[in-house]
C-alpha positions as CSV (number, residue, x, y, z in Angstrom):
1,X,19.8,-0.5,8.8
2,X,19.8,-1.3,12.3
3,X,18.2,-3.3,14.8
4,X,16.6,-0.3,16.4
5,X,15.1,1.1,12.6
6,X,13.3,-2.2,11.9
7,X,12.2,-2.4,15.8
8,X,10.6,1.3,15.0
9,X,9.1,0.2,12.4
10,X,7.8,-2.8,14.4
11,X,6.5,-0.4,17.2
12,X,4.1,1.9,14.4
13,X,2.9,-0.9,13.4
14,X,1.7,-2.0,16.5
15,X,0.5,1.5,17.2
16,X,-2.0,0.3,15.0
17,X,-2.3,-2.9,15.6
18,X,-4.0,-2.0,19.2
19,X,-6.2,0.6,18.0
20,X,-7.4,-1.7,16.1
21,X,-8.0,-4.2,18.7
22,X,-8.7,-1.5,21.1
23,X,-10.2,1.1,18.9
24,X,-10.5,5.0,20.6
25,X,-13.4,6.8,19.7
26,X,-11.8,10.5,20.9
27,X,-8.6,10.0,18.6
28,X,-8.2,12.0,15.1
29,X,-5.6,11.8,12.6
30,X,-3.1,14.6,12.7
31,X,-3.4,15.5,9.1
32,X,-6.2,16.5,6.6
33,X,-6.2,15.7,2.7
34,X,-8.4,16.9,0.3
35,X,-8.6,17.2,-3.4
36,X,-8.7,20.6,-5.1
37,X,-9.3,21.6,-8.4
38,X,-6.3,24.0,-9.2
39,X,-3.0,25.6,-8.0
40,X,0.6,24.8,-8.3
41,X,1.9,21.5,-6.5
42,X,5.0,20.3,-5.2
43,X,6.3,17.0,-3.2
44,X,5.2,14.7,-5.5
45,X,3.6,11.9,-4.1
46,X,3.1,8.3,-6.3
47,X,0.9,5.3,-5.1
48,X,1.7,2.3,-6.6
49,X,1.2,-1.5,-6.1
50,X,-0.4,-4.5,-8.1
51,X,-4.0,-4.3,-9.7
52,X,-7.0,-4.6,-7.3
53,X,-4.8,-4.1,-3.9
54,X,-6.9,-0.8,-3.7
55,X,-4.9,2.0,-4.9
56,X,-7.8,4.4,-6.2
57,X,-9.7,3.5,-3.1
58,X,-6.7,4.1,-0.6
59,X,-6.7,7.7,-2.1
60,X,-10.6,8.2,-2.3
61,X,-10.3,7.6,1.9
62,X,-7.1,9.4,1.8
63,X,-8.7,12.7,1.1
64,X,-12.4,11.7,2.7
65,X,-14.2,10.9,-0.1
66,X,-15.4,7.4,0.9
67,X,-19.0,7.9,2.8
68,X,-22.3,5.9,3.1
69,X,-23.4,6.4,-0.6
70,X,-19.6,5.5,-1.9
71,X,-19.2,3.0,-4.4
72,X,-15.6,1.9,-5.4
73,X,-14.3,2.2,-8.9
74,X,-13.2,0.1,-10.9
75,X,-10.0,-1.0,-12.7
76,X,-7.8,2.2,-13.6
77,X,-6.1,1.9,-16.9
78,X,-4.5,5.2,-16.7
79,X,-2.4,6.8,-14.7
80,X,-4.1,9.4,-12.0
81,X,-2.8,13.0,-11.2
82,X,-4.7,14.8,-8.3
83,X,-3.7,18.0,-7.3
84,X,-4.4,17.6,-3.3
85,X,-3.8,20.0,-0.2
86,X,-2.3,19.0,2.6
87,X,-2.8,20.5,6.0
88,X,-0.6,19.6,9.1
89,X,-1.4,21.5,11.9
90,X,-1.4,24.9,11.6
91,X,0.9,24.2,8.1
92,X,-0.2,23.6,4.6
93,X,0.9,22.5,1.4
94,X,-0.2,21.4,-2.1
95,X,1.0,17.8,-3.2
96,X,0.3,16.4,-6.6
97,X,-0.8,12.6,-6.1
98,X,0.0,10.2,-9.1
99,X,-1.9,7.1,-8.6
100,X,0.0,3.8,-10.8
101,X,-2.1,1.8,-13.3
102,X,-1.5,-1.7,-12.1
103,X,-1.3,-3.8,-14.8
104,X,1.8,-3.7,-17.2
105,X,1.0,-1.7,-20.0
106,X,2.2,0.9,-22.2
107,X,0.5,3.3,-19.7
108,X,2.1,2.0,-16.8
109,X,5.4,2.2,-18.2
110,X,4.5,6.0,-19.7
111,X,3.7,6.9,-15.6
112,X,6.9,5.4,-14.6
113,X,8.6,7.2,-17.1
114,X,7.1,10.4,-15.8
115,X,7.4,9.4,-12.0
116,X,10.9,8.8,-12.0
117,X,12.4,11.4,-14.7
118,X,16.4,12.2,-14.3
119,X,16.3,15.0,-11.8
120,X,12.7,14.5,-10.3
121,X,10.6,11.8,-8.9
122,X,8.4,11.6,-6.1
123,X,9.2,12.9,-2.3
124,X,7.4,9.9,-0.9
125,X,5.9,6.5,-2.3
126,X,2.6,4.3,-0.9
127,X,3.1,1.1,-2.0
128,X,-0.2,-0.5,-1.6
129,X,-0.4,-4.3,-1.1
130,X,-3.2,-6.7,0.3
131,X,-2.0,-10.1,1.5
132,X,-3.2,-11.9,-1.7
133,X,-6.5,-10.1,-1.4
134,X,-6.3,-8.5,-4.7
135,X,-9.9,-7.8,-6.2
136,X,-9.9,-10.0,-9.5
137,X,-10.3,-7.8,-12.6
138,X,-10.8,-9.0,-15.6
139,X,-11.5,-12.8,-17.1
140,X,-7.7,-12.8,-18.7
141,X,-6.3,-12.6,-15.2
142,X,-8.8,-14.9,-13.6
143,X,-7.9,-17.9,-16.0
144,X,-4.6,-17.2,-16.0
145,X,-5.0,-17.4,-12.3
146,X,-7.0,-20.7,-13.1
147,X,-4.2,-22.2,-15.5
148,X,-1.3,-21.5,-12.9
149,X,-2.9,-23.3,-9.8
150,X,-3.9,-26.1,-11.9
151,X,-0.7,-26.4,-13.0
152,X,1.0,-26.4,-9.9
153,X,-1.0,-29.1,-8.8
154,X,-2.3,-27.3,-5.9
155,X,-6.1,-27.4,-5.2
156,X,-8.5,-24.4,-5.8
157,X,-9.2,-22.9,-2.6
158,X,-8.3,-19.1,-1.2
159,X,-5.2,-20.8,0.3
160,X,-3.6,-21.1,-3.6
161,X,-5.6,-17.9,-4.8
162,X,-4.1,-15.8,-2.1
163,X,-0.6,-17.7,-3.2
164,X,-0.8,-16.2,-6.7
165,X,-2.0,-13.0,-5.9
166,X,1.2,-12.4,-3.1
167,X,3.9,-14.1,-5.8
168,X,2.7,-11.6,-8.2
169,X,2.6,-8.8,-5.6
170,X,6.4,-9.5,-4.7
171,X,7.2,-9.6,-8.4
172,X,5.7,-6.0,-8.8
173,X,7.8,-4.7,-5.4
174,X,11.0,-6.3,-7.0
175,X,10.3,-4.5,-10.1
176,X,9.5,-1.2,-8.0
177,X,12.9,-1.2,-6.3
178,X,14.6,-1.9,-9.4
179,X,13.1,1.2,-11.3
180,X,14.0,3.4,-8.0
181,X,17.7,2.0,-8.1
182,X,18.2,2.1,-11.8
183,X,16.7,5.8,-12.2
184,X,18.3,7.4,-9.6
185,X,15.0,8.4,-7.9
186,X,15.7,6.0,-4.1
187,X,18.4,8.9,-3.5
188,X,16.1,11.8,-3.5
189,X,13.1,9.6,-2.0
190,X,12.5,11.1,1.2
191,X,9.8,8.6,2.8
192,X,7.7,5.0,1.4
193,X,5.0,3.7,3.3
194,X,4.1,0.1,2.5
195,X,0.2,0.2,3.0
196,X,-1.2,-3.2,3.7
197,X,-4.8,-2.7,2.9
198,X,-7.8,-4.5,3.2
199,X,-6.4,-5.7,7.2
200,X,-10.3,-5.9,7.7
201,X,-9.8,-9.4,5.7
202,X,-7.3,-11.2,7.3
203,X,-7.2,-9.2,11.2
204,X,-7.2,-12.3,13.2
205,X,-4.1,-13.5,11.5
206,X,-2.7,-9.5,11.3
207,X,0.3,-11.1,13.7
208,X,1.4,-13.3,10.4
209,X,1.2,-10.8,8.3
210,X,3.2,-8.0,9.9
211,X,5.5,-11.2,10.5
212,X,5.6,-11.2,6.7
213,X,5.4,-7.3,5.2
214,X,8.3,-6.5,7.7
215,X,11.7,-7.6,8.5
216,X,13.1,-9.1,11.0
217,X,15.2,-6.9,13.4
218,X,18.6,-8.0,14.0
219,X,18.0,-11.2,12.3
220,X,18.2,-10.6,8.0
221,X,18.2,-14.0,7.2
222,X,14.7,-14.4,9.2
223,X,13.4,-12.4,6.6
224,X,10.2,-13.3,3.9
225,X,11.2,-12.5,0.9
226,X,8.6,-9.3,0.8
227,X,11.0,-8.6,3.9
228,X,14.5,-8.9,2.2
229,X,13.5,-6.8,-1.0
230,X,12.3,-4.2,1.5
231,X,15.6,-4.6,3.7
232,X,17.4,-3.9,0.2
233,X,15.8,-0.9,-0.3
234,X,17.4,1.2,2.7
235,X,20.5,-1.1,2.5
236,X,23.3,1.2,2.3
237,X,24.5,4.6,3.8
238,X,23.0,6.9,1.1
239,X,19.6,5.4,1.6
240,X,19.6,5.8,5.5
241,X,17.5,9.2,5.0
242,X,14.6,7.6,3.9
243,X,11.7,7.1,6.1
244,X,10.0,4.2,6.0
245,X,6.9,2.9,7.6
246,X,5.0,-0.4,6.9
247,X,1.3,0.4,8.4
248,X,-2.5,-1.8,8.0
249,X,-5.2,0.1,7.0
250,X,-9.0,-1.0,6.2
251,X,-9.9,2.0,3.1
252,X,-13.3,0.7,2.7
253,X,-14.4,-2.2,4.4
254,X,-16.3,-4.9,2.5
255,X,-16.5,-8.9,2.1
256,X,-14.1,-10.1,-0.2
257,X,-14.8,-11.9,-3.8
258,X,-11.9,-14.6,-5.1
259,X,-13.8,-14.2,-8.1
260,X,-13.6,-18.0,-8.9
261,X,-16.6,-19.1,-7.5
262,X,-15.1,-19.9,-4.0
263,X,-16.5,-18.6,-0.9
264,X,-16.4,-14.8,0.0
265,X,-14.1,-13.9,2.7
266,X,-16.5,-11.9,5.6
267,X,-14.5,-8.3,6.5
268,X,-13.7,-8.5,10.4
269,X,-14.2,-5.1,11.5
270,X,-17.1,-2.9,12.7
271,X,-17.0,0.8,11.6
272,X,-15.2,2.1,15.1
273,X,-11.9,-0.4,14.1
274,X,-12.5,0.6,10.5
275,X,-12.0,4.2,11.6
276,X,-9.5,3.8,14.4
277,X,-7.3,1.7,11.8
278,X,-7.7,4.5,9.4
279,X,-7.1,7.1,11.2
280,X,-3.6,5.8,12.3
281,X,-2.2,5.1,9.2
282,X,-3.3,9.1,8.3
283,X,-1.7,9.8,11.2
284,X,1.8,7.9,10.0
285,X,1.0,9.8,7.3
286,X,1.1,13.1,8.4
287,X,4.3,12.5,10.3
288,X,6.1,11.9,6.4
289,X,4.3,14.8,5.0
């Protein structure tokens, strides 16, 4: 891709980047989701990314289902299908959603399997990641977790945590763009947007990580390695239809738990950058749709 493609991707970014510095109380997102109950669906639409980035909770705000009284889940161990309707301005359409277990598993491999099938796969991808934010599941990830960074010689603290958490994140992307090239489903992918969630965390250093979820224009070997393996992905001709947009959004904002007794992390944002955040990535969104 060219200079100009990454430096467009750059510019949405920063689209929300000021709103969210800057937030505008009279602006609404261009598209409504909601979940319905029956009807045929086409565009299939996945979301994937690494346990506890956020996935079911990106969707539960996609379609407006995150109010005062909400309560996140917690870990899926299945795969989700959601049969949602899409409106556009005066257009509509209904999408089914297919939300990724996490976790390797039997299951995850059984919703890749369906995902990705010769001859389908999904119109567009939301691959959720979180800056080493992940929420930590389950004891058998949190010592593993333990056991690594003591290992490594590094000392416990939400530096190292948040290490371990984006390592395994990039492992997970790596293994994503591998399925898409081996299965034949990047050439009839029509648009992935790389949601970096939970920006309420980390906003006052949002500059390093655009710096790291999106690469470099005109300069490939300035790239983090999130950055190359996303570079790889609209590499050649073929690919150049895809659409792409990397894109922070806060789903539902809350102070953060490492889970190993360290500090919590204190969100950043009041409810009107919360919204204006949100409401810009659905915008994005509505653009792809």
């Amino acid at each position: 891709m060219t200079a100009d493609f990454w430096e467009d991707v750059s510019t949405t970014w920063a689209e929300a980047e000021q709103l969210g510095d800057q937030p505008d109380p009279s602006a609404n997102a261009s598209v409504e989701l909601r979940k319905v109950r029956f009807g045929r669906t086409d565009n299939p639409i996945a979301i994937t990314g690494q346990p506890g980035a956020g996935k079911t909770v990106l969707y539960d705000s996609i379609v407006n289902r995150i109010g005062p009284d909400y309560r996140p889940p917690g870990q899926s161990h299945n795969r989700e299908k959601h049969r949602t309707l899409v409106r556009t301005g005066a257009t509509s359409q209904r999408s089914s959603v297919i939300v990724v277990p996490g976790q390797r598993s039997n299951n995850q491999a059984a919703a890749f399997d369906e995902l990705l099938a010769t001859g389908s796969g999904p119109v567009g991808i939301i691959h959720t990641v979180c800056w080493g934010y992940n929420t930590p599941w389950n004891a058998g990830n949190r010592a593993t977790m333990l056991d690594e960074i003591t290992a490594s010689g590094e000392p416990l603290d939400d530096a190292s945590v948040r290490a371990w958490h984006l390592a395994g994140e990039l492992a997970d992307f790596r293994v994503l763009a591998e399925k898409l090239a081996i299965s034949g489903a990047l050439e009839r992918l029509r648009w992935l947007i790389v949601a970096v969630g939970k920006c309420d965390l980390f906003w006052s250093e949002i500059a390093a990580a655009r710096e790291y979820y999106i690469p470099v224009p005109g300069h490939p070997t300035a790239d983090s390695p999130f950055g190359e393996v996303l570079r790889g992905l609209t590499a050649d001709g073929k690919k150049r239809r895809v659409r792409l947009a990397v894109v922070p959004i806060s789903s539902y904002s809350k102070d953060h738990d490492f889970g190993v007794g360290l500090a919590k992390q204190r969100h950043q944002f009041d409810a009107a950058q919360a919204a204006a955040v949100r409401n810009q990535f659905f915008t994005v969104l509505g653009r792809f749709l």
